[in-house]
VMD Tcl script that builds the backbone (N, CA, C; Angstrom):
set m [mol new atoms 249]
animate dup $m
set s [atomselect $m all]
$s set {name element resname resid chain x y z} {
  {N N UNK 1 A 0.386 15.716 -0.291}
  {CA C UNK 1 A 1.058 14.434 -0.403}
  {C C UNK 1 A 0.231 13.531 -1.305}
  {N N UNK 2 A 0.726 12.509 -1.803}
  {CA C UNK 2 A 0.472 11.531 -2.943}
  {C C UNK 2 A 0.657 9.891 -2.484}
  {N N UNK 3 A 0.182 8.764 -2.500}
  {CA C UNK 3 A 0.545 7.487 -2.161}
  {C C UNK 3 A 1.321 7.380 -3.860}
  {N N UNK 4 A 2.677 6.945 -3.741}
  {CA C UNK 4 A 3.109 6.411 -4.859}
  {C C UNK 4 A 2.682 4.868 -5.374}
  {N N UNK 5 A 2.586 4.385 -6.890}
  {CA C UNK 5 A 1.963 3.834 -7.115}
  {C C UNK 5 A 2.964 2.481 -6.421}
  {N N UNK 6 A 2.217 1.540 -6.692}
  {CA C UNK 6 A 2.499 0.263 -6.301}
  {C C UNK 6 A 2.049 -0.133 -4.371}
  {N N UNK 7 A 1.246 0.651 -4.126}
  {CA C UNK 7 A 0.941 -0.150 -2.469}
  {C C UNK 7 A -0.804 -0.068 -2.556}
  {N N UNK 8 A -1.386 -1.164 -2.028}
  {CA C UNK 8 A -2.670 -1.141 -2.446}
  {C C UNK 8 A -3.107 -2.054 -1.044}
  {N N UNK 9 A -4.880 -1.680 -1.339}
  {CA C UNK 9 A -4.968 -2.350 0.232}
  {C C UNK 9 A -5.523 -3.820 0.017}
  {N N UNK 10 A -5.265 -4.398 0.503}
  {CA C UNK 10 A -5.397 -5.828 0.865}
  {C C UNK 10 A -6.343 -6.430 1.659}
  {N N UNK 11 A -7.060 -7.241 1.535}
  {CA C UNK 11 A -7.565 -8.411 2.530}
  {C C UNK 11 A -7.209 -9.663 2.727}
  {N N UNK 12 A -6.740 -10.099 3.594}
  {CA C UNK 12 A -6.552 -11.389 3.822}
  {C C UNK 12 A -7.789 -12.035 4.970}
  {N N UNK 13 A -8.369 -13.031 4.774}
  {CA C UNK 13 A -9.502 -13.443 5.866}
  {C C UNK 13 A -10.053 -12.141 5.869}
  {N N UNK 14 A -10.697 -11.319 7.118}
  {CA C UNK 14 A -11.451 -10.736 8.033}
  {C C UNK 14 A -10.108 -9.472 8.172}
  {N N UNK 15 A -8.548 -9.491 8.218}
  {CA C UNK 15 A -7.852 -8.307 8.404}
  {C C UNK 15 A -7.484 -7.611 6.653}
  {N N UNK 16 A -7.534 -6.383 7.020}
  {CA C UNK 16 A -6.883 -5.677 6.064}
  {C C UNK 16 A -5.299 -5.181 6.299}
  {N N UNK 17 A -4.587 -4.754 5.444}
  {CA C UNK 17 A -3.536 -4.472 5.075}
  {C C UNK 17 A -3.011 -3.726 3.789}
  {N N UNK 18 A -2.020 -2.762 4.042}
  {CA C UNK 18 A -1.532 -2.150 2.688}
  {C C UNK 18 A -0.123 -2.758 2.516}
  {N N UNK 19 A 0.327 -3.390 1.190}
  {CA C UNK 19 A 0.700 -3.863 0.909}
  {C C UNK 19 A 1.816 -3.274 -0.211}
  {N N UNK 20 A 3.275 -3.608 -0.563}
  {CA C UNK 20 A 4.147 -2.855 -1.106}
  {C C UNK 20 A 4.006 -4.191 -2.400}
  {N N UNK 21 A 3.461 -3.763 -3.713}
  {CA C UNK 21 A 3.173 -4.695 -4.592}
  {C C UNK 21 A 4.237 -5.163 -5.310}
  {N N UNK 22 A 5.411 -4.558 -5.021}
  {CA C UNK 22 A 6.852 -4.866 -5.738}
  {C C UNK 22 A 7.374 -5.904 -5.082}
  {N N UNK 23 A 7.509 -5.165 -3.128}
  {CA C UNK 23 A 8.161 -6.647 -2.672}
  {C C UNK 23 A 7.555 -7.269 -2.152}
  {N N UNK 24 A 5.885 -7.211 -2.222}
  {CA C UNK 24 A 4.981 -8.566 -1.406}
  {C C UNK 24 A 4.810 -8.193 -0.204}
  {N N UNK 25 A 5.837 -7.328 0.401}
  {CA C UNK 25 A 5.566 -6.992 2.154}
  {C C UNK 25 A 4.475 -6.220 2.045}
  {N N UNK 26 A 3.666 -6.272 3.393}
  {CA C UNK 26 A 3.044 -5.584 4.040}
  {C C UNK 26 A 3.780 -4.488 5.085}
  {N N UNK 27 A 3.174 -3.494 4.620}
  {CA C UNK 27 A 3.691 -2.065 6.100}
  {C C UNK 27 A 2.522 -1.857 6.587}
  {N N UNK 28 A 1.399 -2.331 6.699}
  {CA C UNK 28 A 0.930 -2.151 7.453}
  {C C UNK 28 A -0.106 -3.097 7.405}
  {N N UNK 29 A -0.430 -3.424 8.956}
  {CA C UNK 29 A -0.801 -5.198 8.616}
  {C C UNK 29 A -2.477 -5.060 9.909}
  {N N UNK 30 A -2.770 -5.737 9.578}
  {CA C UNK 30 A -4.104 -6.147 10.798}
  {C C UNK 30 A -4.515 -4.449 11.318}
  {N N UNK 31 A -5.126 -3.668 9.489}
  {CA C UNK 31 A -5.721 -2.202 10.257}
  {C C UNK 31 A -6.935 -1.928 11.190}
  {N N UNK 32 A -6.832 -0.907 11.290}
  {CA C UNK 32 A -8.462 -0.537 12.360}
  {C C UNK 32 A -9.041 -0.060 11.698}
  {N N UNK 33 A -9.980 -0.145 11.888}
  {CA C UNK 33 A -11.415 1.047 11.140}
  {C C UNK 33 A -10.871 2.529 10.737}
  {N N UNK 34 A -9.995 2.879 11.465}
  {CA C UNK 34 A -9.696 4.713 10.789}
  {C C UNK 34 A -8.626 4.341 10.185}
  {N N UNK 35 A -7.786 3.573 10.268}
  {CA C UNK 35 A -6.506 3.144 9.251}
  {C C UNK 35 A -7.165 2.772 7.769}
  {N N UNK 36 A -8.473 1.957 8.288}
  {CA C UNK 36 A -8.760 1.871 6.454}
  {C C UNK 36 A -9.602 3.250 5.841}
  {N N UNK 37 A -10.179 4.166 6.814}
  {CA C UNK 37 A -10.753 5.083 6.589}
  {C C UNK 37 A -9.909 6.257 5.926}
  {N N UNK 38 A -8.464 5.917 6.656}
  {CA C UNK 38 A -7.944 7.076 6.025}
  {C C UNK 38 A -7.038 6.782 5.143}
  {N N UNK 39 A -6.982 5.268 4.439}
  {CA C UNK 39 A -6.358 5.013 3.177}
  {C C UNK 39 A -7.393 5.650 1.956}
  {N N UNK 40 A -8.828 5.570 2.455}
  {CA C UNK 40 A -9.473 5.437 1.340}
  {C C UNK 40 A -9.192 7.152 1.194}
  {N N UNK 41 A -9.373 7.624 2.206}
  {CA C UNK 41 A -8.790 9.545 1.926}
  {C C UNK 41 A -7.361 10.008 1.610}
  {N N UNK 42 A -6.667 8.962 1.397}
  {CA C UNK 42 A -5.321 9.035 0.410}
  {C C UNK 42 A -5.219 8.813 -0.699}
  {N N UNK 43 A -6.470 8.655 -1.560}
  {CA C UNK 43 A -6.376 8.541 -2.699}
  {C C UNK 43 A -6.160 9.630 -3.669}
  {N N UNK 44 A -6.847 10.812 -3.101}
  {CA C UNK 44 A -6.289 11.774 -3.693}
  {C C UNK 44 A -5.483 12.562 -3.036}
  {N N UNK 45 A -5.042 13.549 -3.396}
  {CA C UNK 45 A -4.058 14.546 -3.078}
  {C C UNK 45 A -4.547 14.941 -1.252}
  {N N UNK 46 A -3.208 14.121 -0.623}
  {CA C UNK 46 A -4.010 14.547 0.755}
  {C C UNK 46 A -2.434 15.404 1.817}
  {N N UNK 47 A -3.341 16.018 3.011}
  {CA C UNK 47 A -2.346 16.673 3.831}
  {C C UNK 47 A -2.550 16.074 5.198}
  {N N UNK 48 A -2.029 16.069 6.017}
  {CA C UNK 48 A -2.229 16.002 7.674}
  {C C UNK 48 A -3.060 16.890 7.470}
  {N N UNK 49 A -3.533 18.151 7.501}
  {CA C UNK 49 A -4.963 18.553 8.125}
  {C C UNK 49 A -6.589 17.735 7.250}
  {N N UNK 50 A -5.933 17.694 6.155}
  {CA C UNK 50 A -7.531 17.172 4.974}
  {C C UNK 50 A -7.745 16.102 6.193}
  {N N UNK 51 A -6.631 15.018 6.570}
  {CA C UNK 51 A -7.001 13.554 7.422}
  {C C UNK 51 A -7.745 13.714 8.579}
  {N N UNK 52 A -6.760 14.868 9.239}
  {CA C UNK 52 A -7.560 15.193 10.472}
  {C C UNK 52 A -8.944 15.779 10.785}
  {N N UNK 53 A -9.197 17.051 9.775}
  {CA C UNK 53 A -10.420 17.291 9.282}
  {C C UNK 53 A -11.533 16.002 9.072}
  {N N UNK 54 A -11.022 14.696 8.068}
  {CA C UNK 54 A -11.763 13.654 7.716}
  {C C UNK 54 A -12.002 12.811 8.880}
  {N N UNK 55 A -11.272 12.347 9.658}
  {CA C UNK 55 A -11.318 12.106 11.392}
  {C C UNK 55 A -12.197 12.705 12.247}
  {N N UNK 56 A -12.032 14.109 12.487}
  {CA C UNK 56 A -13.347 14.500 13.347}
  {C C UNK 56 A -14.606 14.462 12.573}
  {N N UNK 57 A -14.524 14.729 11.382}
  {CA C UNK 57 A -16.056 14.465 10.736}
  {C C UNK 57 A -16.701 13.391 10.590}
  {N N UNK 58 A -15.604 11.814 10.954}
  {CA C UNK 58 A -16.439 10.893 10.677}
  {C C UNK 58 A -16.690 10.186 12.206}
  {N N UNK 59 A -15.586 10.113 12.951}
  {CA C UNK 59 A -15.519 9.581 14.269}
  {C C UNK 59 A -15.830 10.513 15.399}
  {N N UNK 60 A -16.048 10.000 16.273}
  {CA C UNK 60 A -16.581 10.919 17.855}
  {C C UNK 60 A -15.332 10.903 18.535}
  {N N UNK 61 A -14.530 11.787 18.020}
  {CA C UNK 61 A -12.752 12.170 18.914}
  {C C UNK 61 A -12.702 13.323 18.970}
  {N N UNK 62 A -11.672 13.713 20.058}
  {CA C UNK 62 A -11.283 14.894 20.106}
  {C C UNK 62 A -10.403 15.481 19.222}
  {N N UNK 63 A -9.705 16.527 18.923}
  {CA C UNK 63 A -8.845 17.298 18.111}
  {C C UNK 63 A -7.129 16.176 18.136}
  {N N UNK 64 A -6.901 16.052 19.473}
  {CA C UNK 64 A -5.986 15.221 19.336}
  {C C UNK 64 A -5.889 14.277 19.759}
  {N N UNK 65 A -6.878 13.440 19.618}
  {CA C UNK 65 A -6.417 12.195 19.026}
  {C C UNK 65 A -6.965 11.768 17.323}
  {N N UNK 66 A -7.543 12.408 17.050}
  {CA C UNK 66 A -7.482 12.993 15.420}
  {C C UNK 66 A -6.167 13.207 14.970}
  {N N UNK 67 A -5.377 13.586 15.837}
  {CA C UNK 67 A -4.153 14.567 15.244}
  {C C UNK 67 A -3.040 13.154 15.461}
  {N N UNK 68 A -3.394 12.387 16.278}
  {CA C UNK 68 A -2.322 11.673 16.561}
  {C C UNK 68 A -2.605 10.205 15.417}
  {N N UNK 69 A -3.647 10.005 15.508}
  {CA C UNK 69 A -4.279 9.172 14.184}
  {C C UNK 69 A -3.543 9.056 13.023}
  {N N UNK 70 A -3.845 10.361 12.525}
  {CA C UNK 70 A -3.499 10.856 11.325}
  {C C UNK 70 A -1.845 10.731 11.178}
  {N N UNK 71 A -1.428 11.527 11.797}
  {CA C UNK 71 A 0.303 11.523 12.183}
  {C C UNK 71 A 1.040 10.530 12.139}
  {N N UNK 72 A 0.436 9.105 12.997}
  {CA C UNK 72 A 0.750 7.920 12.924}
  {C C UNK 72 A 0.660 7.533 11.697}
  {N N UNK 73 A -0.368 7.770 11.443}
  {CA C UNK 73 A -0.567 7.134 9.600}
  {C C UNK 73 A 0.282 7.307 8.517}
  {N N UNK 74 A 0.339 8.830 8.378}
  {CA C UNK 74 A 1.672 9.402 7.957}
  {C C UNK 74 A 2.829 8.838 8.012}
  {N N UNK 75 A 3.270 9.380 9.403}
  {CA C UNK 75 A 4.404 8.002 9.451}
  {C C UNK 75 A 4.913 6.885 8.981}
  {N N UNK 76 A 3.702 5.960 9.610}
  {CA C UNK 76 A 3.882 4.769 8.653}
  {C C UNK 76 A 4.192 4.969 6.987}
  {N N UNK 77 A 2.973 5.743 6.531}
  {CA C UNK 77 A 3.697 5.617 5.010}
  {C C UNK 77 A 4.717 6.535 4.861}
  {N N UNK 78 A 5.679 7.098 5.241}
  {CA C UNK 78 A 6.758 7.599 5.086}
  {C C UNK 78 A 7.953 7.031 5.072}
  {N N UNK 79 A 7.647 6.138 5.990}
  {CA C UNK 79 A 8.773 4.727 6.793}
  {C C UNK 79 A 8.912 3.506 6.051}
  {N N UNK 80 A 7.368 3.727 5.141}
  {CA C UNK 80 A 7.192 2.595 3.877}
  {C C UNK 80 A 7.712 3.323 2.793}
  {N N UNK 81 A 8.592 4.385 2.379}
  {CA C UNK 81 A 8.515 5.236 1.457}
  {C C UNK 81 A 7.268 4.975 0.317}
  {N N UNK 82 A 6.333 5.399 1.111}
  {CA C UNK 82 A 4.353 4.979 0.385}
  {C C UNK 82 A 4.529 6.532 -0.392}
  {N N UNK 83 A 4.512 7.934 0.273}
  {CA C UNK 83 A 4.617 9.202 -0.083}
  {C C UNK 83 A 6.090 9.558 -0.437}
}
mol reanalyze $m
mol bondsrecalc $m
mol representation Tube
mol addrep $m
């Protein structure tokens, strides 16, 4: 999978956010620490396992909630048509 161009991440104050640069919305608003962790691992060519893989290697989780992390994330940018 690929982030298509135009969504980029954002700061406003102290929260982050990825942002749809065409229509100004945010899809995803006030992230957590692995939400921005795993934008920055969408930059290149990524899969549900590369994320999940990047999840247990950086955080102290189990397999699934790695899996559910990631999935969610996905989601979201799918729902944003981001991928």
């Amino acid at each position: 999978m690929r982030i298509k161009s135009g969504f980029s991440l954002r700061q406003s104050e102290e929260k982050y956010g990825i942002i749809n640069e065409i229509s100004g919305e945010f899809i995803l608003s006030d992230m957590t620490e692995t939400e921005i962790f795993l934008w920055e691992k969408t930059k290149e060519e990524f899969s549900a396992e590369s994320l999940i893989a990047a999840i247990l290697n950086e955080f102290c989780v189990d397999g699934a909630t790695a899996e559910l992390e990631a999935y969610d994330f996905i989601s979201t940018l799918k729902n944003a048509n981001a991928i």
